[in-house]
C-alpha positions as MATLAB code, in Angstrom:
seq = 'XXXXXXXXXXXXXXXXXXXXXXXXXXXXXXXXXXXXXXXXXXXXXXXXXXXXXXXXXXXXXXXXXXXXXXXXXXXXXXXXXXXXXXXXXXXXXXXXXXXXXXXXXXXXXXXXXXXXXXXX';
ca = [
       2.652   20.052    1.480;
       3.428   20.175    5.113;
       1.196   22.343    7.086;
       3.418   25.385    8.039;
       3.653   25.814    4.129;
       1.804   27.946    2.474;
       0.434   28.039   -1.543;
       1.038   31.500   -3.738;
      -0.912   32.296   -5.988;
      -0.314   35.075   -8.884;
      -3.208   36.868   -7.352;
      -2.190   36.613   -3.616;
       1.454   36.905   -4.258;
       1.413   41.057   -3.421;
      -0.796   40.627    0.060;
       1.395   37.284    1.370;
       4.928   37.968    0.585;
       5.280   41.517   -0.384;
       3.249   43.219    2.182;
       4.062   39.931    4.731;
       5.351   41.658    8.404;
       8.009   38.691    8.593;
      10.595   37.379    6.001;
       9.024   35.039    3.285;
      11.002   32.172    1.531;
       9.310   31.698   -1.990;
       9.754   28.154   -3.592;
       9.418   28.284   -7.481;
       8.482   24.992   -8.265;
       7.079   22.755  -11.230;
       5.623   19.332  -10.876;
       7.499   17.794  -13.436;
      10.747   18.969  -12.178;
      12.973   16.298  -10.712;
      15.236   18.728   -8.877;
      12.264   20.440   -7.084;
      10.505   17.516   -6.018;
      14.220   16.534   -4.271;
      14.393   19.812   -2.682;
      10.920   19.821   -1.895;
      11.119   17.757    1.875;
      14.098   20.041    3.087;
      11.900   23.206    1.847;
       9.128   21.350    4.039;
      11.750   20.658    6.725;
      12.783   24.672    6.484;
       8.852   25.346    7.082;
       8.550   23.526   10.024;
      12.285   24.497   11.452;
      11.685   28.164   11.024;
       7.780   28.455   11.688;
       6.996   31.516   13.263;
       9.978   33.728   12.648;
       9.977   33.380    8.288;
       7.140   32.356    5.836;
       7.431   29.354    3.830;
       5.435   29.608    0.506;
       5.620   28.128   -2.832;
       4.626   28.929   -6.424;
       3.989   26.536   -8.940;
       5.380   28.137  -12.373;
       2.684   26.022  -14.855;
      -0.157   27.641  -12.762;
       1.007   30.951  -12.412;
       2.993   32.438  -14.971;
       2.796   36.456  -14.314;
       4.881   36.737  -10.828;
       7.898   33.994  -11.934;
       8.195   36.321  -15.389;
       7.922   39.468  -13.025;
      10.777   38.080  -11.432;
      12.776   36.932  -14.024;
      12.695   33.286  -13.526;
      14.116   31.090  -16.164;
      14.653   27.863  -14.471;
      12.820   26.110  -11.574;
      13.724   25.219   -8.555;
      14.280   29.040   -7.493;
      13.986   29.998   -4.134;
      13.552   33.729   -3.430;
      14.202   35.251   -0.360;
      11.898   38.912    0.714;
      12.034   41.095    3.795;
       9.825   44.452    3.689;
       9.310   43.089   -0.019;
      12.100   43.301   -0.864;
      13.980   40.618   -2.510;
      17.550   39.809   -0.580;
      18.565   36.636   -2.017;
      18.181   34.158   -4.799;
      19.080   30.284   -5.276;
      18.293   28.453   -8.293;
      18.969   25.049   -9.023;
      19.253   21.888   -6.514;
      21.188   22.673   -3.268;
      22.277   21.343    0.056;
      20.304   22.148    3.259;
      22.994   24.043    4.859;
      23.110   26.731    1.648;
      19.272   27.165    2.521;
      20.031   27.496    6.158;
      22.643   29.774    5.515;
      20.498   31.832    3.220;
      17.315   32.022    6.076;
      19.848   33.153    8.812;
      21.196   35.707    6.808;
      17.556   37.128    6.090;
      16.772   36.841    9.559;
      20.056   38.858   10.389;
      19.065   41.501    8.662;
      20.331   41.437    4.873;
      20.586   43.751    2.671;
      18.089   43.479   -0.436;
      19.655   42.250   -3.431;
      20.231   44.798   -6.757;
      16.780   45.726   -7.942;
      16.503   43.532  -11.529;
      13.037   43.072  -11.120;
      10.691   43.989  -14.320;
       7.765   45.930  -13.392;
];
């Protein structure tokens, strides 16, 4: 993990992204999952591309089960997009870098948090 990536943990997940004063891109990942290591080095590449202006962060699901079923997540890789902790966007599955790019512009523009589906 490159260094302008950052680990979540179930327990730190509130204090990093929720409460974080910029946007935060959350990478739900498993190691045995082909499509997330593949999507892995652009997630990396995002990190280093966008340091300073969104958070890069990302979960492993076999370590920390509470905030991916909090969230709903039923296949890995997700990527979740917050601002004001807020969720605004979702990707799941293996996708190109410019559908990534697209997505962190669009949170840094100012978008609109998605429908609330969240379980509490």
């Amino acid at each position: 993990m490159g260094e302008a990536l950052q680990e979540v943990s179930d327990q730190d997940f509130e204090s990093i992204v929720l409460q974080s004063d910029v946007p935060v891109l959350v990478d739900f990942w498993a190691p045995w999952c082909g499509p997330c290591k593949a999507i892995g080095p652009m997630i990396d590449q995002l990190a280093q591309q966008y340091d300073g202006r969104i958070r890069v962060t990302k979960m492993n699901v076999d370590d920390n089960t509470a905030t991916p079923a909090r969230f709903g997540i039923k296949s890995v890789p997700t990527i979740m997009f917050f601002k004001d902790g807020n969720l605004c966007e979702q990707i799941s599955g293996m996708v190109a870098r410019p559908a990534l790019e697209k997505a962190v512009e669009k949170l840094l523009a100012g978008a609109a948090p998605a429908s609330p589906f969240v379980v509490q």
